[in-house]
C-alpha positions in Angstrom: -12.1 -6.3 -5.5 -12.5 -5.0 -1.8 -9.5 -6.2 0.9 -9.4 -4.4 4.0 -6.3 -4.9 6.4 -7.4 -4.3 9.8 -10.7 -3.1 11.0 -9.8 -1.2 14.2 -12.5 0.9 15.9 -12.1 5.0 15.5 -11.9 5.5 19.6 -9.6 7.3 21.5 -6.1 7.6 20.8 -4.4 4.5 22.4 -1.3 4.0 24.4 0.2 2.6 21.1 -1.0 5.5 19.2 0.3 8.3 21.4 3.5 6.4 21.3 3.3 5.7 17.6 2.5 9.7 16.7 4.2 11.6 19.5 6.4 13.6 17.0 3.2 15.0 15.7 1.6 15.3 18.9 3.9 17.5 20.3 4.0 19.9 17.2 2.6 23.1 18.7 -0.9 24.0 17.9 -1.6 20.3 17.2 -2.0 17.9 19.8 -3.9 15.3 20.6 -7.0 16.9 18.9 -5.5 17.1 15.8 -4.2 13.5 16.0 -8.6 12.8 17.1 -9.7 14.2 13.6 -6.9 12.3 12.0 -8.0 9.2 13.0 -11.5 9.7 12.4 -11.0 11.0 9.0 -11.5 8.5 5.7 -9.2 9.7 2.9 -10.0 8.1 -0.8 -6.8 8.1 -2.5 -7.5 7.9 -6.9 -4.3 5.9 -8.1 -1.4 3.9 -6.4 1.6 5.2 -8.5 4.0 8.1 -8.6 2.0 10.5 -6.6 -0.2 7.9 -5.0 2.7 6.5 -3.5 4.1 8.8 -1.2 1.0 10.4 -0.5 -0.2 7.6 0.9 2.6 6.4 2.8 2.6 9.9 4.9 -1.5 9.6 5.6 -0.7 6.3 6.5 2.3 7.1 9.0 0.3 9.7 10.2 -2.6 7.6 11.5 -5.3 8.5 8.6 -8.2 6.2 10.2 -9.5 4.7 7.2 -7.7 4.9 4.0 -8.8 3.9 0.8 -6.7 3.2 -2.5 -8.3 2.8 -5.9 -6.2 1.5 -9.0 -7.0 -0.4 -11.9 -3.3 -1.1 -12.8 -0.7 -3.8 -12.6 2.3 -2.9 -11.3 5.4 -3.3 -14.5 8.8 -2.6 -14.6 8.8 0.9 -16.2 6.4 1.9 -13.2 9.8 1.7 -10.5 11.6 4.3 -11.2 9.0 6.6 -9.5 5.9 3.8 -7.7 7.4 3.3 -4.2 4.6 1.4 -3.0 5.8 -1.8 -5.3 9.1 -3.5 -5.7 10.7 -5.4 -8.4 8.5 -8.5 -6.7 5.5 -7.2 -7.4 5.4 -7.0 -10.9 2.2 -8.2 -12.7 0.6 -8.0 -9.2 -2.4 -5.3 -8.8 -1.4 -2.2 -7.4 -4.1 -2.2 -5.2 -2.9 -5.6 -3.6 0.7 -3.9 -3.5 -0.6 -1.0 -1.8 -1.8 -3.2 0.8 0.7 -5.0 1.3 3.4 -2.2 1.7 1.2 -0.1 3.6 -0.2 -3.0 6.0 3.3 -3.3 7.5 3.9 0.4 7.5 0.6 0.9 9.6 -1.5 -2.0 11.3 -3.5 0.2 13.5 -5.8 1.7 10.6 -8.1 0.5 8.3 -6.6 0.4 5.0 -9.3 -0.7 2.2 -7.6 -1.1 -1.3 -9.9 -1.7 -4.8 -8.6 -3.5 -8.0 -10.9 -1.2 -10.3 -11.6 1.5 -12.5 -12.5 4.7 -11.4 -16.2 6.0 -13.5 -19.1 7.7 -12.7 -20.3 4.1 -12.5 -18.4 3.0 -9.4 -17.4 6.5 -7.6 -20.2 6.9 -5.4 -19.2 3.6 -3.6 -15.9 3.7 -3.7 -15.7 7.6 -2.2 -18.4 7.3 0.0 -18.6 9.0 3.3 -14.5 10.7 2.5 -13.5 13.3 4.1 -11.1 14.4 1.6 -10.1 13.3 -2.2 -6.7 12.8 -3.0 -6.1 13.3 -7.0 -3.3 10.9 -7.8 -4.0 10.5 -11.3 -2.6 10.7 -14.4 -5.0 11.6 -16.8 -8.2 14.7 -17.0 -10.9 12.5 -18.2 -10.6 10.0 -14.6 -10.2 13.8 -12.7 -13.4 15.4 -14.4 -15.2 12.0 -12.5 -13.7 13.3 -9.2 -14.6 16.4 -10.1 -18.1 15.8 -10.5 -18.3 13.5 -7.2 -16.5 16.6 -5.6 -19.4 19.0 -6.8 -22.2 16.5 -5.8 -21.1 15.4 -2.8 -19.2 18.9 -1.6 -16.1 16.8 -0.5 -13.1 19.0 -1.1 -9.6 17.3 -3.7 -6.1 17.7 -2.9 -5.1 17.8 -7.0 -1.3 17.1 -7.9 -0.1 16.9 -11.6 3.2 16.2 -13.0 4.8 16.8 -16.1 8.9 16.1 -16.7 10.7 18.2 -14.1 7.6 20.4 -12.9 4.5 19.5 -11.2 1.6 21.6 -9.5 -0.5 21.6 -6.6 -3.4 22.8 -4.8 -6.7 22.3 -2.8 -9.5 22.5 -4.5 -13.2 23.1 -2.8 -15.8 24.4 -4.7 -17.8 26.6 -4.0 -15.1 28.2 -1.9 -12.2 27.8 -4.8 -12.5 26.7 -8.6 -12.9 23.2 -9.6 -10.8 20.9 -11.7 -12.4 21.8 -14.8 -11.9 25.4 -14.1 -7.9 24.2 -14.4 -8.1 21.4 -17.1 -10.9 22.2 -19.5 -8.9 23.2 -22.3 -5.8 20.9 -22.0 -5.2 17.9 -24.8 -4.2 14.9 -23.9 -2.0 12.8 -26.5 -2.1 9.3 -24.6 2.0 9.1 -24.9 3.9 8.5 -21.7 4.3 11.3 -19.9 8.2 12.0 -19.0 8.8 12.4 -15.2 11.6 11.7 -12.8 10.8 9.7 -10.0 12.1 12.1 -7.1 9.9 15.4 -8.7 6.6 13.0 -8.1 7.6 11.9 -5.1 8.0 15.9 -3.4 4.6 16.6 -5.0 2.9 13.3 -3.2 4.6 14.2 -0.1 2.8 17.5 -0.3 -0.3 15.9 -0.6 -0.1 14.7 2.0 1.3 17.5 3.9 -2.3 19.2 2.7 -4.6 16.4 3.4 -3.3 16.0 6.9 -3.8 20.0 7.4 -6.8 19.8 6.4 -7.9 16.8 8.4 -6.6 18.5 11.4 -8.2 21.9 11.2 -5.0 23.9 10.0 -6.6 26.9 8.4 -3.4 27.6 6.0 -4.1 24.7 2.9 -3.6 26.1 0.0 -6.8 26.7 -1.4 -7.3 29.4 -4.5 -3.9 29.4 -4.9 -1.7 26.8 -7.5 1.7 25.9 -6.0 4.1 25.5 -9.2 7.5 23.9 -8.5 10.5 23.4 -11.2 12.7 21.0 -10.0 15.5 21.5 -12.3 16.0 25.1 -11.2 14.2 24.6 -8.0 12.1 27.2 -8.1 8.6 27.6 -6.2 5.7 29.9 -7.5 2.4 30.7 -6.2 -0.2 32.0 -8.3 -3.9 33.1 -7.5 -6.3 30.8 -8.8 -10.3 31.9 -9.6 -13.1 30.3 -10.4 -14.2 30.5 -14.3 -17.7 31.8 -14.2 -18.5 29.9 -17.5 -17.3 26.5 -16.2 -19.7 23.9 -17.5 -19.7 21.7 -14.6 -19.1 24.5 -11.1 -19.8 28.0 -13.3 -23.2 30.2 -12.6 -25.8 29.0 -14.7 -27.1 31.7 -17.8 
């Protein structure tokens, strides 16, 4: 299912716009080129909860031309201690058409396209078509290894973000300039239990999402690519790691 709020046209920034974004427009070394790229940019953003949430509330805010939200969920009641895009109203209602909703009000001057489906190699060409930039908002690796391969095919880079009780991780992954998903994930079991998280830990780690998407989109040359951004939120610690490729990676490694 396809709804699209508003179907403004990716020209110059308007009176309303500059008005809208001036905080950012005055950030030095940004400007009003920047905020061009921005708008012209399409972000496909995989899942409307924890992560998916914050993330894209901030590309929103920030005047993301054409965003796209994929989820095949309904919103429940155990989803609100962390899914800031729903409220207690929303319950039983698609995430997607949540999303929407929420984000409509929060930004009618973009074009905001939200899909009640599953995410497969079936129905990812369509749905990612033409991005600029992946956001991973997802909760489990098999739906990431079909980014992943879109990613590799297609050469559009992810912004991955994973949480797991009081820590989460984060970086930006572009291959063939940094590893891929696989290179992270290839040997890590999933049980299919809930995973324990507290709501504030996914919200910093969607908010830094989009704090990378957005540099990205607007030519900052410090994302954090080749590097894995570990934070513990009960001690609130930060570490940064180097990250390499695997040259045996089944789906970015070297051929033998």
């Amino acid at each position: 299912m396809r709804k699209i709020a508003s179907q403004k046209t990716l020209d110059m920034l308007t009176q309303n716009e500059e008005t809208r974004y001036l905080r950012q427009l005055i950030l030095p070394d940004f400007g009003a080129a920047a905020q061009q790229r921005i708008k012209n940019s399409k972000v496909f953003v995989a899942g409307a909860g924890g992560l998916g949430g914050p993330a894209s509330i901030y590309l929103a805010a920030a005047g993301v031309g054409h965003l796209v939200i994929v989820d095949r969920d309904r919103v429940e009641l155990s989803n609100l201690n962390r899914q800031i895009l729903h409220s207690t109203n929303d319950i039983d209602v698609p995430k997607a058409d949540s999303a929407l909703q929420t984000l409509s009000e929060l930004n009618p001057d973009i074009i905001i396209e939200t899909h009640h489906v599953s995410i497969d190699d079936s129905s990812i060409s369509e749905l990612a078509k033409d991005a600029t930039i992946i956001v991973d908002c997802l909760d489990n690796i098999p739906t990431r290894m079909v980014l992943n391969r879109y990613s590799l095919s297609t050469n559009t880079p992810i912004v991955h973000a994973g949480i797991d009780c009081w820590t989460a991780q984060l970086t930006v992954l572009q291959p063939p300039f940094t590893p891929c998903i696989n290179c992270l994930f290839e040997d890590v079991p999933e049980d299919g239990k809930p995973k324990p998280v507290l709501g504030a830990v996914a919200g910093v780690m969607g908010t830094m999402q989009a704090l990378e998407t957005l540099k990205f989109l607007s030519g900052n040359t410090t994302v954090l690519q080749n590097k894995l951004l570990f934070f513990d939120a009960q001690n609130m610690d930060w570490v940064k790691i180097d990250l390499h490729k695997n040259p045996h990676c089944p789906q970015c490694g070297q051929p033998t």
